[in-house]
PDB file of N, H, CA, C and O in Angstrom:
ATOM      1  N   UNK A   1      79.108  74.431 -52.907  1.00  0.00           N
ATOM      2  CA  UNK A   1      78.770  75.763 -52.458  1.00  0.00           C
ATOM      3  C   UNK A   1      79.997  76.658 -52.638  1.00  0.00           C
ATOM      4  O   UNK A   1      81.085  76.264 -52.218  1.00  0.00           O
ATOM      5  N   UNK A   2      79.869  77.904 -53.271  1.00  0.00           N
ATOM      6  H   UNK A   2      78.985  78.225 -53.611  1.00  0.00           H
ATOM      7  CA  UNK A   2      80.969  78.400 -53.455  1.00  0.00           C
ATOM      8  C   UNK A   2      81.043  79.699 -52.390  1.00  0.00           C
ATOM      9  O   UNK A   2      80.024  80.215 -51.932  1.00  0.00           O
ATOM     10  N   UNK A   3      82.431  80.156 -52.058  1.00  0.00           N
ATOM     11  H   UNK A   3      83.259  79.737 -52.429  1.00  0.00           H
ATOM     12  CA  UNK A   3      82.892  80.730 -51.181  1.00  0.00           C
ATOM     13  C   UNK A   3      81.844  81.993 -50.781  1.00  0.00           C
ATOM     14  O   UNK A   3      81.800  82.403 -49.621  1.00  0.00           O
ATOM     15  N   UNK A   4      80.935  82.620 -51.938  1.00  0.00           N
ATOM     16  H   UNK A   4      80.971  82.287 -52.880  1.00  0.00           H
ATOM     17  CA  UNK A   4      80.330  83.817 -51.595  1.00  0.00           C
ATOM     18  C   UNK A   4      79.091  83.347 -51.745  1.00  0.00           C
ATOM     19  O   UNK A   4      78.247  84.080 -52.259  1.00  0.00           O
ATOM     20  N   UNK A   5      78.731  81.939 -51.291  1.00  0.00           N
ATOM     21  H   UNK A   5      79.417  81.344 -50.873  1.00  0.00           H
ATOM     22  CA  UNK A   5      77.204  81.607 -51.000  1.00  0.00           C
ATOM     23  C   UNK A   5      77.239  81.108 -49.352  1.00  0.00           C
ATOM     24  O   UNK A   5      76.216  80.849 -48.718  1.00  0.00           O
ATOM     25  N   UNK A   6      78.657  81.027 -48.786  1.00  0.00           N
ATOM     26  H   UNK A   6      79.488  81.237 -49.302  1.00  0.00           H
ATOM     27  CA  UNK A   6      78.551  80.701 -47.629  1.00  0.00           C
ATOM     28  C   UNK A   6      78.085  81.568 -46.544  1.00  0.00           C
ATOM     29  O   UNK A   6      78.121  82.787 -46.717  1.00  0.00           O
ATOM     30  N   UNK A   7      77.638  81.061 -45.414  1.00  0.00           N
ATOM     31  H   UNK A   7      77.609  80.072 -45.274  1.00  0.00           H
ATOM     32  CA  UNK A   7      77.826  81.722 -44.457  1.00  0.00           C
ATOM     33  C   UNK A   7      78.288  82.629 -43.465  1.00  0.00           C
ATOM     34  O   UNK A   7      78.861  82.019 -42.563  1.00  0.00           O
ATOM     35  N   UNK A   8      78.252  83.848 -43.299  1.00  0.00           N
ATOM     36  H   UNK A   8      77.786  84.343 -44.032  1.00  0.00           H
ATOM     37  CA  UNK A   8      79.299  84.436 -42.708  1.00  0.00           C
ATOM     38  C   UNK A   8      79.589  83.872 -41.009  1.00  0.00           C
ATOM     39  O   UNK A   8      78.671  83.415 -40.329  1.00  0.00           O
ATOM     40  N   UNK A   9      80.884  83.991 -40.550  1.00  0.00           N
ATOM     41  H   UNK A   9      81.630  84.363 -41.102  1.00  0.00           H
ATOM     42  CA  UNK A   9      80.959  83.613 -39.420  1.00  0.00           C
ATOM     43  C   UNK A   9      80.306  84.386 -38.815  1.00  0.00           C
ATOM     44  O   UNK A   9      79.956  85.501 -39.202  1.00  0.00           O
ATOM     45  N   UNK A  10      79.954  83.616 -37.284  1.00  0.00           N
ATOM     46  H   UNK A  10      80.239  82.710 -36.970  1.00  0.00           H
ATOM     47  CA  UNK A  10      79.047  84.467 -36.362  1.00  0.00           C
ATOM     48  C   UNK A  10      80.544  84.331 -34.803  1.00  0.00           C
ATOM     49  O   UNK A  10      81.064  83.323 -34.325  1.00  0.00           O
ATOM     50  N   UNK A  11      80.786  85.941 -34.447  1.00  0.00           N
ATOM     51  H   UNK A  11      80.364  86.760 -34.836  1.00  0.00           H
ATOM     52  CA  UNK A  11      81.533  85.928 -33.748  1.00  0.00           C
ATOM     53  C   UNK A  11      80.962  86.978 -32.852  1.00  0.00           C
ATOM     54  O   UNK A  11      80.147  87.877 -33.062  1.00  0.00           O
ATOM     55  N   UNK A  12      81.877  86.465 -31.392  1.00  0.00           N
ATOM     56  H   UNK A  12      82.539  85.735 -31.221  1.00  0.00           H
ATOM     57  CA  UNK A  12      81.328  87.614 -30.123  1.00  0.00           C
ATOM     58  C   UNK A  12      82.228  89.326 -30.397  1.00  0.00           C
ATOM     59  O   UNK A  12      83.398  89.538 -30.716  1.00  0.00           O
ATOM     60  N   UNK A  13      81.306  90.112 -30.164  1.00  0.00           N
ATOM     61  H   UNK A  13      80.355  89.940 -29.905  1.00  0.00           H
ATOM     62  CA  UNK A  13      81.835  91.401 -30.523  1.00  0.00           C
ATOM     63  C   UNK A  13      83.234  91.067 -29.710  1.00  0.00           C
ATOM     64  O   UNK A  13      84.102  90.733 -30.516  1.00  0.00           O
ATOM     65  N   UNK A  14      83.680  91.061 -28.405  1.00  0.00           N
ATOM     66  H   UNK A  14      82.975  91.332 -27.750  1.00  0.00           H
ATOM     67  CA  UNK A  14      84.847  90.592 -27.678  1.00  0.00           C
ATOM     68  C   UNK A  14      86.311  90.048 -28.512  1.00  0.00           C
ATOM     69  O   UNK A  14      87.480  90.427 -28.455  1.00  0.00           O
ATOM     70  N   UNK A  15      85.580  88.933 -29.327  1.00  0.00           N
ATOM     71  H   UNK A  15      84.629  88.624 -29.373  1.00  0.00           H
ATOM     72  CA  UNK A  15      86.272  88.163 -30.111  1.00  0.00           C
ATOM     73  C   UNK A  15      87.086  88.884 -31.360  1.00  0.00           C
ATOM     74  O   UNK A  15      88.279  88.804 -31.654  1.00  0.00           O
ATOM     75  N   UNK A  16      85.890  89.699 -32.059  1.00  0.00           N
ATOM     76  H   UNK A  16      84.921  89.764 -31.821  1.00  0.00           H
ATOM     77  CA  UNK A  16      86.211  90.212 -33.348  1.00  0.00           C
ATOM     78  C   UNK A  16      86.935  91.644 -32.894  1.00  0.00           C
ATOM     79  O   UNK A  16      87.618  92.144 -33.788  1.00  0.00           O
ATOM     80  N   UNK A  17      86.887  92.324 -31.728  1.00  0.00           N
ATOM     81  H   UNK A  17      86.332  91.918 -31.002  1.00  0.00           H
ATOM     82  CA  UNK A  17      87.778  93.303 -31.440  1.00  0.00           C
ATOM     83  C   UNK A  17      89.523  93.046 -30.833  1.00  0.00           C
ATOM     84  O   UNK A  17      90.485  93.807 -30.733  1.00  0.00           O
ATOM     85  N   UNK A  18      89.315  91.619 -30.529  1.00  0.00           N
ATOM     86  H   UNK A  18      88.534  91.000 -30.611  1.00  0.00           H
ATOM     87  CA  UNK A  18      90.416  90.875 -30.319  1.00  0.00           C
ATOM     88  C   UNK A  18      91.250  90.699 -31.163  1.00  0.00           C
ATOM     89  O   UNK A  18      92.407  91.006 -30.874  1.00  0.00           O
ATOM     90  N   UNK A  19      90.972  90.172 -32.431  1.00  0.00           N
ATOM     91  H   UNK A  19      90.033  89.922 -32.666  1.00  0.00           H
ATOM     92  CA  UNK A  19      91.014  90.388 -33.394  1.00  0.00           C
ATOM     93  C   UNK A  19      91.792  91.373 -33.891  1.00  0.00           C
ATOM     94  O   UNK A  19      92.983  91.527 -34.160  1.00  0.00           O
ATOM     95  N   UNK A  20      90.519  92.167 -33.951  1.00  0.00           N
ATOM     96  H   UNK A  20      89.552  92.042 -33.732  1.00  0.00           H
ATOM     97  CA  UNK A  20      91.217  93.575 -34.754  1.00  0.00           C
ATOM     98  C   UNK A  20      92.423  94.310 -34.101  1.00  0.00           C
ATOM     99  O   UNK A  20      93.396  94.775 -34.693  1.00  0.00           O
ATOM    100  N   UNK A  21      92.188  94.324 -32.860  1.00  0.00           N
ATOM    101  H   UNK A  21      91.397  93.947 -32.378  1.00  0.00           H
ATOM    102  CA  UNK A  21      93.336  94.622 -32.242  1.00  0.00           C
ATOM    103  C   UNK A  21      94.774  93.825 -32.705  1.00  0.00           C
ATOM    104  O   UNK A  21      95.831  94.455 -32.716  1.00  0.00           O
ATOM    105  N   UNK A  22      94.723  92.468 -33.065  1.00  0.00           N
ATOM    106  H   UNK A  22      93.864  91.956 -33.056  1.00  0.00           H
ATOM    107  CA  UNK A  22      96.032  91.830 -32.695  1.00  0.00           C
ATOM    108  C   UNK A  22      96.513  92.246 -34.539  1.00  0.00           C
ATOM    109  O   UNK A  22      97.656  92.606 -34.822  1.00  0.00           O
ATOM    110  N   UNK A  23      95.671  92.133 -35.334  1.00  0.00           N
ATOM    111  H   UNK A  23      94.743  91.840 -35.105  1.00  0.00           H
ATOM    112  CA  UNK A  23      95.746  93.026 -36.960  1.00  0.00           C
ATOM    113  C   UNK A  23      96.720  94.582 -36.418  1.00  0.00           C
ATOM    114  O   UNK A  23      97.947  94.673 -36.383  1.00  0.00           O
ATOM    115  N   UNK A  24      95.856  95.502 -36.102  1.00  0.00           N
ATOM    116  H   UNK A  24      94.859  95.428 -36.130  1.00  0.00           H
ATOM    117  CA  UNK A  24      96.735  96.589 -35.513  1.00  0.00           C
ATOM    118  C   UNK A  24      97.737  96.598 -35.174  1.00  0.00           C
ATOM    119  O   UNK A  24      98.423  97.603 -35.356  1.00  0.00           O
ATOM    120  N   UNK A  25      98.460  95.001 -34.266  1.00  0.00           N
ATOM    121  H   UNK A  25      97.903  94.184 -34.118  1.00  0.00           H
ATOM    122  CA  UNK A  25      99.555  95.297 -33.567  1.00  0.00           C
ATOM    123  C   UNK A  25     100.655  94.695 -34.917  1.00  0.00           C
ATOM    124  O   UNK A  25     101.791  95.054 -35.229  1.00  0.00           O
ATOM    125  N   UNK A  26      99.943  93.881 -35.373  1.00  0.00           N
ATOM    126  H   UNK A  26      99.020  93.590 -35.120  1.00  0.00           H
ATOM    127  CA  UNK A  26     101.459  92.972 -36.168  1.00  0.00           C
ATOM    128  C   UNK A  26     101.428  94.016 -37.277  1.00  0.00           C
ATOM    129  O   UNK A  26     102.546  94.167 -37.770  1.00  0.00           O
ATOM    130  N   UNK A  27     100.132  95.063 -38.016  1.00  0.00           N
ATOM    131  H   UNK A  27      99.224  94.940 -37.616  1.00  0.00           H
ATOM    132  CA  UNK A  27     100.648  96.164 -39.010  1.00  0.00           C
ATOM    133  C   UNK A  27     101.558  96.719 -38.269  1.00  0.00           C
ATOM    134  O   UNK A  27     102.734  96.373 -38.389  1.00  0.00           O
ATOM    135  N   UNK A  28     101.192  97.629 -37.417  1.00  0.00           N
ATOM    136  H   UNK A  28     100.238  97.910 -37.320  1.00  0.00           H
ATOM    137  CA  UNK A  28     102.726  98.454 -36.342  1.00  0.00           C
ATOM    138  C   UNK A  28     104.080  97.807 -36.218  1.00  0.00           C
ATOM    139  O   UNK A  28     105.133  98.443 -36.263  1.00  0.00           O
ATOM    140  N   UNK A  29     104.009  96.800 -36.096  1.00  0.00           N
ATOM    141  H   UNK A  29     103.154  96.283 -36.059  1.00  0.00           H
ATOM    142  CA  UNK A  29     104.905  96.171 -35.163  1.00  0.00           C
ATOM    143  C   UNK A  29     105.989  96.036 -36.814  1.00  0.00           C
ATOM    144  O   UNK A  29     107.220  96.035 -36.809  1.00  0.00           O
ATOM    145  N   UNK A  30     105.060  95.929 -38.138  1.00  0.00           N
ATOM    146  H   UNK A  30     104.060  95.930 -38.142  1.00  0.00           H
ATOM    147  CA  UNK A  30     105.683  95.728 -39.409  1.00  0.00           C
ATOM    148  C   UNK A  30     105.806  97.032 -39.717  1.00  0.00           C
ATOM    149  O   UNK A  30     106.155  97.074 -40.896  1.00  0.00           O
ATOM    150  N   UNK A  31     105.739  97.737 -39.431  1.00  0.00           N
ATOM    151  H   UNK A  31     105.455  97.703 -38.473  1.00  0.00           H
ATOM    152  CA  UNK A  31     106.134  99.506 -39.826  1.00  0.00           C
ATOM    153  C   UNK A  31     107.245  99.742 -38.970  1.00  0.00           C
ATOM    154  O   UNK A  31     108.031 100.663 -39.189  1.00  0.00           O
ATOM    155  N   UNK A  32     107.370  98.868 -37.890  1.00  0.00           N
ATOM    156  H   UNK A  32     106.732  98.120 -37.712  1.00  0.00           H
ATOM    157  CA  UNK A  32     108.317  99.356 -36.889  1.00  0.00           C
ATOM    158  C   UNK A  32     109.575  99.114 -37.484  1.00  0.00           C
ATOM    159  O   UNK A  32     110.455  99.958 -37.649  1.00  0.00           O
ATOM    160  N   UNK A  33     109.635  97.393 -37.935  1.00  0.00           N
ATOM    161  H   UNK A  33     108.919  96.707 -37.801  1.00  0.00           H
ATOM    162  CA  UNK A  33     110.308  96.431 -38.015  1.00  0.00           C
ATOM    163  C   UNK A  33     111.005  96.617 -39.445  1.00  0.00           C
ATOM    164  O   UNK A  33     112.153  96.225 -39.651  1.00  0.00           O
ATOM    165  N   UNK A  34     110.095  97.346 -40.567  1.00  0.00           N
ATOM    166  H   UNK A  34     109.162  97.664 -40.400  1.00  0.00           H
ATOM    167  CA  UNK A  34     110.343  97.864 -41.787  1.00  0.00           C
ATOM    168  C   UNK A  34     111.589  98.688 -41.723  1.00  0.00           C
ATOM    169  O   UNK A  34     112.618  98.437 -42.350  1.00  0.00           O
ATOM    170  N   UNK A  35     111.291 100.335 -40.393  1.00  0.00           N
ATOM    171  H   UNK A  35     110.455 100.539 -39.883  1.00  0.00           H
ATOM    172  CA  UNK A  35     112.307 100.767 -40.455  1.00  0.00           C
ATOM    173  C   UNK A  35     113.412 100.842 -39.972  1.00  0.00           C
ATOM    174  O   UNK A  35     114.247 101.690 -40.285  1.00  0.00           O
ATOM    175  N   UNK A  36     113.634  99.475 -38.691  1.00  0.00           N
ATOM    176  H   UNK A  36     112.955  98.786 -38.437  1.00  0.00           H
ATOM    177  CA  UNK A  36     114.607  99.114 -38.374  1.00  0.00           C
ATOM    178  C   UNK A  36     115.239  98.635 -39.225  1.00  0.00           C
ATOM    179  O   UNK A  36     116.433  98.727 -38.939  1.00  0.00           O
ATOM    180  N   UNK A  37     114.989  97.898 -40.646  1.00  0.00           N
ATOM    181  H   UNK A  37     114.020  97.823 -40.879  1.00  0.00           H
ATOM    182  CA  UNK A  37     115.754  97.534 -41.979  1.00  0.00           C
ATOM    183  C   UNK A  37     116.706  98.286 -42.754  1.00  0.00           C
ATOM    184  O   UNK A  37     117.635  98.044 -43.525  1.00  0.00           O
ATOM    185  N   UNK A  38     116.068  99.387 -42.213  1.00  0.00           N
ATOM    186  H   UNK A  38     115.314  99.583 -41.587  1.00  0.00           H
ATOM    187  CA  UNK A  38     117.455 100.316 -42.823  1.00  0.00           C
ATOM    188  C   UNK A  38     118.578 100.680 -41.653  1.00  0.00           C
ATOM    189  O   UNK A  38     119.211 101.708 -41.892  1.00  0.00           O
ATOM    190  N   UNK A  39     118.818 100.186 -40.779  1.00  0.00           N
ATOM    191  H   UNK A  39     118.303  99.351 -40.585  1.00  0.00           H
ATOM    192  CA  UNK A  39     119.400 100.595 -39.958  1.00  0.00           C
ATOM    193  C   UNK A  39     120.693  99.443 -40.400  1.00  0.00           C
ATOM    194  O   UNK A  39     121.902  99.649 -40.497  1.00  0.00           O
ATOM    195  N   UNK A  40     120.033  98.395 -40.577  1.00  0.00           N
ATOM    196  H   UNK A  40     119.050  98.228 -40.498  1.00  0.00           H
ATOM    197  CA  UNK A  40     121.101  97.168 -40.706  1.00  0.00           C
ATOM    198  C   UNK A  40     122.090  97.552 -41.831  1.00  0.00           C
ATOM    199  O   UNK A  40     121.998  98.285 -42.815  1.00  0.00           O
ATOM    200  N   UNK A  41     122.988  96.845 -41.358  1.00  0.00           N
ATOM    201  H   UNK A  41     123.063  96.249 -40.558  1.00  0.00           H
ATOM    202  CA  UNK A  41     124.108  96.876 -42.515  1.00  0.00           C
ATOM    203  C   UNK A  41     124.409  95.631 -43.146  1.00  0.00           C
ATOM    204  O   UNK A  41     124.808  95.642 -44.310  1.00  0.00           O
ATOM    205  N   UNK A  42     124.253  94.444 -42.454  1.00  0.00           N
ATOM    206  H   UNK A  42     123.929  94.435 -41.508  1.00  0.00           H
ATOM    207  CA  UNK A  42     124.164  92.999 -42.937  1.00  0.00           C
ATOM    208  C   UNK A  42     123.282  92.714 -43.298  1.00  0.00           C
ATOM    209  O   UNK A  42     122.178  92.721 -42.753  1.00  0.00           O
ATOM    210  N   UNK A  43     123.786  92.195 -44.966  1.00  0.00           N
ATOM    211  H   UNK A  43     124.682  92.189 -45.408  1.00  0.00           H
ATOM    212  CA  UNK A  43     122.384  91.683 -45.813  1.00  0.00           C
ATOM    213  C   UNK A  43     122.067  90.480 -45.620  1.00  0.00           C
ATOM    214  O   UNK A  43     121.119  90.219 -46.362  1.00  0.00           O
ATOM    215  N   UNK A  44     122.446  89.363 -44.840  1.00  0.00           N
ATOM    216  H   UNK A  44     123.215  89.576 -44.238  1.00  0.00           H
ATOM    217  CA  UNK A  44     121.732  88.892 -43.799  1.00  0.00           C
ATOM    218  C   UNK A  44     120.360  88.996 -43.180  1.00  0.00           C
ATOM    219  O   UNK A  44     119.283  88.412 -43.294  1.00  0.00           O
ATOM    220  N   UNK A  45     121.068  90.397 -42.188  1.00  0.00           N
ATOM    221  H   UNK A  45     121.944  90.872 -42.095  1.00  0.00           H
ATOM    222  CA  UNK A  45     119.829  90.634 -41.037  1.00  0.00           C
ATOM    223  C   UNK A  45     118.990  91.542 -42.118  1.00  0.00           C
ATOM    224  O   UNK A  45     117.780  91.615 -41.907  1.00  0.00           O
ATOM    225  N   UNK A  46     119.347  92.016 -42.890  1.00  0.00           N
ATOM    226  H   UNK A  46     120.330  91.956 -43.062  1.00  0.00           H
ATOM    227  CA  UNK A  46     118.338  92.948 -43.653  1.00  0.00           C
ATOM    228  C   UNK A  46     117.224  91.712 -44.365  1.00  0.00           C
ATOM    229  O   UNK A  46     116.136  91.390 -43.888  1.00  0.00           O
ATOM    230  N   UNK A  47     117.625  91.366 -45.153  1.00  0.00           N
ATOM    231  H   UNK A  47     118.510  91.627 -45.540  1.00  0.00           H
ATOM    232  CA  UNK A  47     116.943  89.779 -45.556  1.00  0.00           C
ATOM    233  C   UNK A  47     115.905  89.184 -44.369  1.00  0.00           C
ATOM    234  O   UNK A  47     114.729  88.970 -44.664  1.00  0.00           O
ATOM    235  N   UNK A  48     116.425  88.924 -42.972  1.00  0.00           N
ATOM    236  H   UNK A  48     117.380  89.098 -42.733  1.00  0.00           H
ATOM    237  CA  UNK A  48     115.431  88.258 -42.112  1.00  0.00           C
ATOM    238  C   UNK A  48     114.842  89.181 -41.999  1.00  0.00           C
ATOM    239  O   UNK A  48     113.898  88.920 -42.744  1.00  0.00           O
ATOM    240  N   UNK A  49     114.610  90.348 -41.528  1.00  0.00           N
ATOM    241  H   UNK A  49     115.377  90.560 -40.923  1.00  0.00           H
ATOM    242  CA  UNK A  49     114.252  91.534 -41.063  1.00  0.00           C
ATOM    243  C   UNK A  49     112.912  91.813 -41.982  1.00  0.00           C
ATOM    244  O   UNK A  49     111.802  92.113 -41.542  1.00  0.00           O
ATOM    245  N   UNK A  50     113.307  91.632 -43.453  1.00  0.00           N
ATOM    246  H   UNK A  50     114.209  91.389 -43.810  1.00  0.00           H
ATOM    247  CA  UNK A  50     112.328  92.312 -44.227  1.00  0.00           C
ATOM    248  C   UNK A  50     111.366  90.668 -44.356  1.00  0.00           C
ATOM    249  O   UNK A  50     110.155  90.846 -44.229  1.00  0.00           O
ATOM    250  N   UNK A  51     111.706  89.480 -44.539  1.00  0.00           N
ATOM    251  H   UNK A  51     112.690  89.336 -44.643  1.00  0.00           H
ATOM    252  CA  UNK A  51     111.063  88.552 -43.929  1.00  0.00           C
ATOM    253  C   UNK A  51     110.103  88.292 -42.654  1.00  0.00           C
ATOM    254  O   UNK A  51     109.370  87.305 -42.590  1.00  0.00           O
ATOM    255  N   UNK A  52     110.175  89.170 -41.755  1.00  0.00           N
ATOM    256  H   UNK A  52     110.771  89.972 -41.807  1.00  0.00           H
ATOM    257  CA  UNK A  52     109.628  88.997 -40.816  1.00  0.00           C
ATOM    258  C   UNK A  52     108.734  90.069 -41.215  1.00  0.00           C
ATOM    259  O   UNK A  52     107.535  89.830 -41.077  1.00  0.00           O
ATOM    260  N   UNK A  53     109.106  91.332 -41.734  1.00  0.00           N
ATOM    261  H   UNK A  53     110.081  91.526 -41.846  1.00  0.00           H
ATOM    262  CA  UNK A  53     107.938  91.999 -42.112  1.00  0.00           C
ATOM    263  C   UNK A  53     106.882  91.748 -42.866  1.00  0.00           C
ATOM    264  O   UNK A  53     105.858  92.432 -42.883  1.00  0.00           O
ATOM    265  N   UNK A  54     107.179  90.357 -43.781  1.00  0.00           N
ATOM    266  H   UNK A  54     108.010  89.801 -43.768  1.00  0.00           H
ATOM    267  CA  UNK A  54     106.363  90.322 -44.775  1.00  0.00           C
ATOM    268  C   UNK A  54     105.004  89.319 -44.127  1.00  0.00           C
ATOM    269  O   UNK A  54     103.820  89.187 -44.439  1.00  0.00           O
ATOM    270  N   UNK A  55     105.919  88.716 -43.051  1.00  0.00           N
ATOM    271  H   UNK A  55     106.880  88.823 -42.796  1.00  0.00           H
ATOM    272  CA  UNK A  55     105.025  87.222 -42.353  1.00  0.00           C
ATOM    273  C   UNK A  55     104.558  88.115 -41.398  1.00  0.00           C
ATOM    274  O   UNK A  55     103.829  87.441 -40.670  1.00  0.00           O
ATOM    275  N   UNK A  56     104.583  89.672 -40.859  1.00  0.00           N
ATOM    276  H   UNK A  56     105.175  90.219 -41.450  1.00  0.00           H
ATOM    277  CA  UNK A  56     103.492  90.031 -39.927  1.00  0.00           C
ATOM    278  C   UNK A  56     102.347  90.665 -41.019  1.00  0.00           C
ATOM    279  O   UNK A  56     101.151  90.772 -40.746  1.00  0.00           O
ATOM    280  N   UNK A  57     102.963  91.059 -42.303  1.00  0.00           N
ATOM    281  H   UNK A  57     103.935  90.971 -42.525  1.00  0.00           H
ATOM    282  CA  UNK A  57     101.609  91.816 -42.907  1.00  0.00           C
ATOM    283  C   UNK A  57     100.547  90.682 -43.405  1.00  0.00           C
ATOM    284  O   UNK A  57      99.369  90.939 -43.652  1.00  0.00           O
ATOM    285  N   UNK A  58     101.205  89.244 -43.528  1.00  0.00           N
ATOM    286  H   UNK A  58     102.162  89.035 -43.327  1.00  0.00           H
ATOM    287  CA  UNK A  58     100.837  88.314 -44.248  1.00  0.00           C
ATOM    288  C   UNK A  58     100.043  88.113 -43.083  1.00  0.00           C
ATOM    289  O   UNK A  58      98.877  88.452 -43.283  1.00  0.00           O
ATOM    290  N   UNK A  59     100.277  87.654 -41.867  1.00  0.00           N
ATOM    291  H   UNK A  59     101.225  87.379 -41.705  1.00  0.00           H
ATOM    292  CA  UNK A  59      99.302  87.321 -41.014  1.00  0.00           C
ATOM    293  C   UNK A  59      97.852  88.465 -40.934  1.00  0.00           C
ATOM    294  O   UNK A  59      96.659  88.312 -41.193  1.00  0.00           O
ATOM    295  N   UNK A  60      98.817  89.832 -40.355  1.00  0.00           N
ATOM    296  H   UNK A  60      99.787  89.956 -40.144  1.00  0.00           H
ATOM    297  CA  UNK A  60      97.486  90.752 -40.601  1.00  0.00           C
ATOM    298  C   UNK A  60      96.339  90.955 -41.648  1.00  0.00           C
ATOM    299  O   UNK A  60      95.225  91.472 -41.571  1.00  0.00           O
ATOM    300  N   UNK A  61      97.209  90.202 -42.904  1.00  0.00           N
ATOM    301  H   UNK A  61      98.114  89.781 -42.967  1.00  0.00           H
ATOM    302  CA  UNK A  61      95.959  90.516 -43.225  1.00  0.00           C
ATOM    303  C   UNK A  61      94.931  89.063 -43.641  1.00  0.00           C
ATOM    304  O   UNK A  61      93.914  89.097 -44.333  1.00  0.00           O
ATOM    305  N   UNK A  62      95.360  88.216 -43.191  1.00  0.00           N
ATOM    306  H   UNK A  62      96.187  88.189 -42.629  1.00  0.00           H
ATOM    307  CA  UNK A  62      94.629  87.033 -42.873  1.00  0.00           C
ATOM    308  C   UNK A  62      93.759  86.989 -42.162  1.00  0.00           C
ATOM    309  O   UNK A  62      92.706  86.369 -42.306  1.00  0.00           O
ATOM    310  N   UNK A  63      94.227  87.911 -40.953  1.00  0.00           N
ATOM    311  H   UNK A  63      95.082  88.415 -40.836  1.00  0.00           H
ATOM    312  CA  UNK A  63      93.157  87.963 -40.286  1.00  0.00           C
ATOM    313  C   UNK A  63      91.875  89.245 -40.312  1.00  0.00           C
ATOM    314  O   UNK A  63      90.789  89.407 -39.755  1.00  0.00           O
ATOM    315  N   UNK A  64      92.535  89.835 -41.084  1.00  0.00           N
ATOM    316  H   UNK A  64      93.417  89.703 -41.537  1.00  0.00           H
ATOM    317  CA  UNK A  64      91.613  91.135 -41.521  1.00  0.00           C
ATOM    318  C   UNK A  64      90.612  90.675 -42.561  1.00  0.00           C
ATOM    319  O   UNK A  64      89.442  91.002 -42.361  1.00  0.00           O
ATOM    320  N   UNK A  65      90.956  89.817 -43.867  1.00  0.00           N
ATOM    321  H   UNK A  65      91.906  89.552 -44.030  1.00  0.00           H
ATOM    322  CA  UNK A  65      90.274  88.894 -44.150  1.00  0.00           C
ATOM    323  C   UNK A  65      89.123  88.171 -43.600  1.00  0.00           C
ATOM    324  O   UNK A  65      87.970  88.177 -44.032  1.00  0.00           O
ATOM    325  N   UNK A  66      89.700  87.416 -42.371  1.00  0.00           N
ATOM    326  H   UNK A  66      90.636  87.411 -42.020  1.00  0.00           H
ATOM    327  CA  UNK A  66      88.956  86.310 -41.343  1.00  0.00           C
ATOM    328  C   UNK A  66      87.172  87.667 -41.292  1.00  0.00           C
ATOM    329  O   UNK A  66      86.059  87.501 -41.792  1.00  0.00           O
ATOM    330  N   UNK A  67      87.836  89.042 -40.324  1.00  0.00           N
ATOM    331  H   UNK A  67      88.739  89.177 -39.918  1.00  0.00           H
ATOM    332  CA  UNK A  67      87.022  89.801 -39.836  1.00  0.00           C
ATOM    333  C   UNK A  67      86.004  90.230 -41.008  1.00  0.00           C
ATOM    334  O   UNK A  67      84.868  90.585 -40.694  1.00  0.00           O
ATOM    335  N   UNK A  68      86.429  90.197 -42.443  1.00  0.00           N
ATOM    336  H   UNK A  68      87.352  89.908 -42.698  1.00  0.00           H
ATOM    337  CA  UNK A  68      85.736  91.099 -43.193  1.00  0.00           C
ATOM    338  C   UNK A  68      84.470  89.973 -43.849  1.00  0.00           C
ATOM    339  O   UNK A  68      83.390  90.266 -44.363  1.00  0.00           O
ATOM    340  N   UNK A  69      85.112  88.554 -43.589  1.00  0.00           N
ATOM    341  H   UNK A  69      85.990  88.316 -43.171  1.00  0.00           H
ATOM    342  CA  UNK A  69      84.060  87.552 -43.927  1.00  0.00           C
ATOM    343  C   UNK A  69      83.340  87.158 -41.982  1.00  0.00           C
ATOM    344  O   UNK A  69      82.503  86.258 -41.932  1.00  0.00           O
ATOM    345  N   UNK A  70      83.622  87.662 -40.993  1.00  0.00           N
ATOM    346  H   UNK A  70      84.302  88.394 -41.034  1.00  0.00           H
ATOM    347  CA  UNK A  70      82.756  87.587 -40.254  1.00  0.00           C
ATOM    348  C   UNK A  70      81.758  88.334 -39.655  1.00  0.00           C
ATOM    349  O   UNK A  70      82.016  89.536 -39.730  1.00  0.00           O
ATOM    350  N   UNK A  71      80.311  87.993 -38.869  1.00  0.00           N
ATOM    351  H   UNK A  71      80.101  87.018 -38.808  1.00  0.00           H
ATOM    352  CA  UNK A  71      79.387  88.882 -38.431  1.00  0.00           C
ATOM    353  C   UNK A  71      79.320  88.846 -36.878  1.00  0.00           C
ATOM    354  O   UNK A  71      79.184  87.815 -36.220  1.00  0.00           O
ATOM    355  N   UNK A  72      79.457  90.407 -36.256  1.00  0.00           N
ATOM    356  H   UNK A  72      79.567  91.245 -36.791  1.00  0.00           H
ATOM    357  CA  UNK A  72      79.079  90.349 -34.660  1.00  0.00           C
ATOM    358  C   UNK A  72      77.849  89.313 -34.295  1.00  0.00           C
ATOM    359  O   UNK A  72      76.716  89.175 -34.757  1.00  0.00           O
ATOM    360  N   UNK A  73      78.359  88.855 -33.576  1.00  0.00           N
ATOM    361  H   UNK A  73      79.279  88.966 -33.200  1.00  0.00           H
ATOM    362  CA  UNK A  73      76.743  87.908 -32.548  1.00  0.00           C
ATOM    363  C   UNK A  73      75.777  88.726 -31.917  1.00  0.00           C
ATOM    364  O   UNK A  73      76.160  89.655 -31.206  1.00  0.00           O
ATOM    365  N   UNK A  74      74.775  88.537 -32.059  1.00  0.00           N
ATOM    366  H   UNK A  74      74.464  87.783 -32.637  1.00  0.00           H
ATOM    367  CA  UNK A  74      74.305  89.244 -30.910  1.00  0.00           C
ATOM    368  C   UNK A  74      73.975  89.013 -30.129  1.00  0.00           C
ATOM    369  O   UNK A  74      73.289  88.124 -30.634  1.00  0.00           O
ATOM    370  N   UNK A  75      73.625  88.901 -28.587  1.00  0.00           N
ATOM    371  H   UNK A  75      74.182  89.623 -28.177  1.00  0.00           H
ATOM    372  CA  UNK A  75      73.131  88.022 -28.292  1.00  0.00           C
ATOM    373  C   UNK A  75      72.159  88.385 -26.960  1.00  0.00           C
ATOM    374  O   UNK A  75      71.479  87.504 -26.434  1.00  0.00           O
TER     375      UNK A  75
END
């Protein structure tokens, strides 16, 4: 069965706004974190810094992903 014959997940509206919310926070939190990168002067901390930005967009959008292949429950 291939990926776009499957099923979509079935999730509680609760769940999938949970969700979306925690997407929202790690984009922000990577816009935040982006422009604290220029503040640094050690290419070091600039290096972790822009690393950590890349592993919150990477998560966000994993899970934005997750949401766009799932369906509200109803119930």
């Amino acid at each position: 069965m291939s990926l776009a014959e499957q099923e979509p997940y079935h999730i509680s509206e609760r769940f999938y706004l949970a969700i979306q919310a925690k997407a929202l926070d790690l984009e922000r939190n990577a816009h935040q974190d982006e422009l604290r990168a220029f503040t640094l002067t050690d290419a070091g901390h600039v290096e972790r810094q822009n690393s950590l930005v890349q592993a919150q967009r990477t998560e966000a959008q994993r899970l934005r992903s997750f949401l766009a292949d799932a369906r509200i429950r109803v119930t």
